[in-house]
N, C-alpha and C positions, 0 to 999 in steps of 0.2 A: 471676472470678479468672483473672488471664493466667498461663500458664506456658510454657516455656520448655523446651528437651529435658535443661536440665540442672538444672533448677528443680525442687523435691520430689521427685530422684531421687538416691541416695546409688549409692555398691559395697562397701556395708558389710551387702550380704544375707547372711544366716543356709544360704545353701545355696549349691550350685556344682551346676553339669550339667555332666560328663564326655565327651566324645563318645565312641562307641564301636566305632561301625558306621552306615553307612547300605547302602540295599536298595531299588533301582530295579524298578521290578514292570516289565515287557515292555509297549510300549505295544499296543495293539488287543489285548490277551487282552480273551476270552470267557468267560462262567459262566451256563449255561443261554439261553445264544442271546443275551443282553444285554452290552455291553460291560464293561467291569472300567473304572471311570471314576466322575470328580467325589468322590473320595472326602473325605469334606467332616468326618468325625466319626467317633470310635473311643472304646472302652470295653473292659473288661476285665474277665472276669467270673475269678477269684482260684479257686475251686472248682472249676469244671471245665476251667481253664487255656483259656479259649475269648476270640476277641474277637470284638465284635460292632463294625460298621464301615456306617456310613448313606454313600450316594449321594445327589447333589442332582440328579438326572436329574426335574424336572415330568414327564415324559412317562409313565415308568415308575418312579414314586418306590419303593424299595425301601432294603431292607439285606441285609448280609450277615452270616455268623459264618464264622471263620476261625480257622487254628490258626498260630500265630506261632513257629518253634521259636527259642531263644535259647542258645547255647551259647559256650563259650570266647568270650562277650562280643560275638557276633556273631551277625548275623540271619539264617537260612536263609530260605528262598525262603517267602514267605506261602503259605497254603494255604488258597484259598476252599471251606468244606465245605457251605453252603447259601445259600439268596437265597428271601427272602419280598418279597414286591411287593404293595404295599397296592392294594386293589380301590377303583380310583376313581368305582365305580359304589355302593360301601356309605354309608347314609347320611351320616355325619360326613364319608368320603373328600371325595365328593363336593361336598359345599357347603367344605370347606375347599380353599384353595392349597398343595400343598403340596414346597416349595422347603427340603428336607429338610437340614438344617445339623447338628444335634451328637444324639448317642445316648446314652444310659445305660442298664445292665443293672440293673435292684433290684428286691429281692423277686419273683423271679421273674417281672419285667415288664420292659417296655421302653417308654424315657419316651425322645420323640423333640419336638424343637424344628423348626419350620416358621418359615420370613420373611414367607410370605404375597405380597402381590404389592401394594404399597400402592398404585401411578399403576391397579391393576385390583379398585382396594377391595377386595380380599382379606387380609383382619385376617391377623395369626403369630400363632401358637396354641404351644403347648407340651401333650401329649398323651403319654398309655400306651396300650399292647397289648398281649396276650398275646404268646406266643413267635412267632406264625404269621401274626402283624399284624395280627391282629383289635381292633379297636376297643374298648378299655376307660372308661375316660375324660378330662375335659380339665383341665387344671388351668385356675381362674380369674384371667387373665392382668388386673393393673390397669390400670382405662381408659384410665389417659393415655399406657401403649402403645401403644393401640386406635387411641388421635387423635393422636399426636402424633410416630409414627414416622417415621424417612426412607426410604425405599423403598429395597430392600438394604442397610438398615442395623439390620436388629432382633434376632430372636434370635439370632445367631450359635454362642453358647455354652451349654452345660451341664456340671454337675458335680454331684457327689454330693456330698453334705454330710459332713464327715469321721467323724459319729458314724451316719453310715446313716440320720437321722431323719426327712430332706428336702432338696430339692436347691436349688441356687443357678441363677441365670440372667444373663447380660450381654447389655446390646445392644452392636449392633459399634459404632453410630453414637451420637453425642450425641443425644438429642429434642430436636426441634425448638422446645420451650419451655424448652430445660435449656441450650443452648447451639449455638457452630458445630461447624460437620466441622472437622478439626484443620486448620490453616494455617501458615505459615512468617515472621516467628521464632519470634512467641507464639499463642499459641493458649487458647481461655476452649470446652475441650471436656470438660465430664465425662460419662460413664455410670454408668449404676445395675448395680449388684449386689443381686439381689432373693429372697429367700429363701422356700421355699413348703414346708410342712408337707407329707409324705408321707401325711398322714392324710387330713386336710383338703382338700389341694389348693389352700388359702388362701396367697396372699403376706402374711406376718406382719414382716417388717422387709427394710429397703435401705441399701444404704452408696455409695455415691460415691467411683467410680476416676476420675481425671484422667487421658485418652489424651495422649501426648506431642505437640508440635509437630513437624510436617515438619523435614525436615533440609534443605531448598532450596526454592526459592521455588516456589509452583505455576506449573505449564506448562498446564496444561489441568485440563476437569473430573474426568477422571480417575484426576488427583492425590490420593492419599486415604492417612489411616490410622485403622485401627479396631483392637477386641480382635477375635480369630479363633478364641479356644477359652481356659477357665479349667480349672486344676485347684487343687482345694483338700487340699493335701497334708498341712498339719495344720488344726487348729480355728483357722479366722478366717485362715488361711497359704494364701495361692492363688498358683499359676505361672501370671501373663497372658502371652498368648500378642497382644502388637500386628505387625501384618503391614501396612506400608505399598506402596503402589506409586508411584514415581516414574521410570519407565523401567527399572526393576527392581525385582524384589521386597526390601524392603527389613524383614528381621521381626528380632523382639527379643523376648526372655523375661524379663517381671518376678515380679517375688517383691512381691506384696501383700498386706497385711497391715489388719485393723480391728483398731484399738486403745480402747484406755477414751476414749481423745479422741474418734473416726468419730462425726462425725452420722449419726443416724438419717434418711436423708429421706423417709422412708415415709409417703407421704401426699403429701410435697409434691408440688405444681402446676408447678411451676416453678423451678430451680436458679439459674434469671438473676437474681434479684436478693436472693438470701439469701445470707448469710454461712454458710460452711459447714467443716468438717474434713474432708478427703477424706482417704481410706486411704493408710496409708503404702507407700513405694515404694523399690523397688528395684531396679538392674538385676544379671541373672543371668547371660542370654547376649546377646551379639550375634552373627547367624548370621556375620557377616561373618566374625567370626574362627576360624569353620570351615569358610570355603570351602575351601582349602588341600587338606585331607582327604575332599571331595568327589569322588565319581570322575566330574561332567565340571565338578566347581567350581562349580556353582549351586544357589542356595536359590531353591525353586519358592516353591506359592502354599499356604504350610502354613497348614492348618483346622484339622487336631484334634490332640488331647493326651492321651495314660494313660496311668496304670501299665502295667507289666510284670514277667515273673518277675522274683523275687528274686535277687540274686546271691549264688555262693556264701560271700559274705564280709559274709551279710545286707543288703547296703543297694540300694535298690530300683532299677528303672530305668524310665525312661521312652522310651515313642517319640511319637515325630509325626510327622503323615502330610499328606501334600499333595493338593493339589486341581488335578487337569491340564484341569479343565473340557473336558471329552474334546475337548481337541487345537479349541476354535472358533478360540480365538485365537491359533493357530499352535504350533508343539511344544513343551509342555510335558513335566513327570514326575507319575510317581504315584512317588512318595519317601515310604520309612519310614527316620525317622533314630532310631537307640538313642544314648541316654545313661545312664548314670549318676546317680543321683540322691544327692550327698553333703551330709549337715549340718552343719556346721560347730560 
């Protein structure tokens, strides 16, 4: 199924994001001797007003918890209040890769998504911990993950399931049997949205998001867009978070939706040659049109996506936060942007 950037996407979504604020973290801070960097995933734990925040540093794979104040609609300075660093000498650490992407707080665990390192046969796994990043266990990722992933292209995302029951997962990239990396005009790129029992650990159903076509023709390999983080804000209602690069970062916020129509693909082999429903689509935001309000006018390389306090007028807000890949590829930000979260 070829689509197109205007193709299966309407602006008659059920929600709006407000901007509100953004909040530049100081580049080179420290937190126990380790950079403050790759901040790649954020979560939000509602209860004890805490957020927890994963690093993709392989070397010293860690997270954090923070306290995030939000007032008059605006973000005071983050405040990093611990860092746990997974022991890559404990059994599970060790025989896994782990290139740490998106976090969730539940049940008083912590379920943390890994890419793995495909060109170094290193499978992406999706995993809990206790609070201290001790090793709990793995959720049962389906094989044709295992086999069929693009390398930087797998777990990127997690979220919680709106009823608390189990969580969702996206890969950023199409599999390799499901279709291409998106390309420029059209593009034949779906990923899965996969669903896993918090009990079990079991993937029990999948639905099918269609990533958009580039908005210019590729220049190099480079050239890409994928999902970079999901939130499922009501039942079956998820905020995709697509993040392209073409000589800038080029990212968008859709409002997805499974409807009575979603195929199921849970199971399938291969997406290339079935006939399918993919989830409906929406756009939300374009960052573009809040550069303006930026205070140096640029959207970096945004990873993650949560909740946030409430405002006092009830309706919720969200931040995202950016991935400065501490600074390899020349200066980047570690950006928390607030919005608004309105239903229409």
């Amino acid at each position: 199924m070829q689509t197109t950037e205007k193709e299966n996407i309407s602006n008659e979504s059920k929600v709006k994001l407000k901007f509100l604020d953004e909040y530049i973290y100081p580049l080179n801070g420290n937190f126990k001797n380790l950079p403050i960097g790759g901040l790649s995933g954020i979560d939000y734990d509602f209860e004890n007003d805490l957020y927890y925040i994963v690093s993709d540093d392989p070397n010293n794979p860690r997270y954090y918890t923070a306290n995030i104040d939000i007032k008059n609609s605006k973000i005071n300075k983050p405040i990093f209040t611990d860092m746990f660093v997974f022991d890559k000498k404990a059994p599970f650490y060790s025989s896994t890769f782990l290139d740490l992407e998106s976090i969730l707080y539940l049940n008083n665990q912590i379920i943390i998504s890994s890419e793995g390192n495909i060109y170094g046969h290193q499978k992406p796994s999706i995993f809990s911990s206790d609070k201290k990043g001790n090793f709990l266990s793995e959720f049962t990722v389906p094989n044709i993950f295992l086999q069929e992933t693009r390398n930087n292209g797998s777990f990127e995302s997690l979220t919680k399931s709106f009823d608390k029951q189990g969580i969702w997962s996206a890969n950023e990239l199409p599999l390799k049997t499901d279709g291409s990396e998106p390309d420029f005009p059209q593009t034949n790129s779906p990923v899965r949205f996969t669903y896993y029992d918090q009990n079990t650990r079991q993937a029990t159903k999948e639905f099918i998001y269609e990533l958009s076509a580039l908005t210019q023709p590729r220049i190099n390999g480079n050239d890409m867009n994928g999902v970079s983080d999901i939130l499922e804000y009501k039942k079956d209602h998820f905020l995709v978070i697509e993040r392209a690069f073409q000589n800038e970062n080029i990212v968008k916020i859709f409002d997805a939706s499974i409807t009575t129509n979603s195929t199921n693909s849970f199971g399938t082999k291969s997406l290339k040659s079935e006939k399918y429903i993919p989830m409906k689509k929406e756009l939300v935001l374009d960052f573009n049109d809040i550069k303006k309000f930026l205070k140096q006018n640029k959207i970096d390389n945004i990873e993650g996506i949560t909740f946030g306090k409430n405002l006092p007028n009830g309706n919720r807000t969200i931040i995202v936060i950016s991935d400065d890949n501490f600074q390899q590829f020349g200066p980047q930000l570690n950006q928390f942007i607030l919005f608004e979260l309105i239903e229409k």
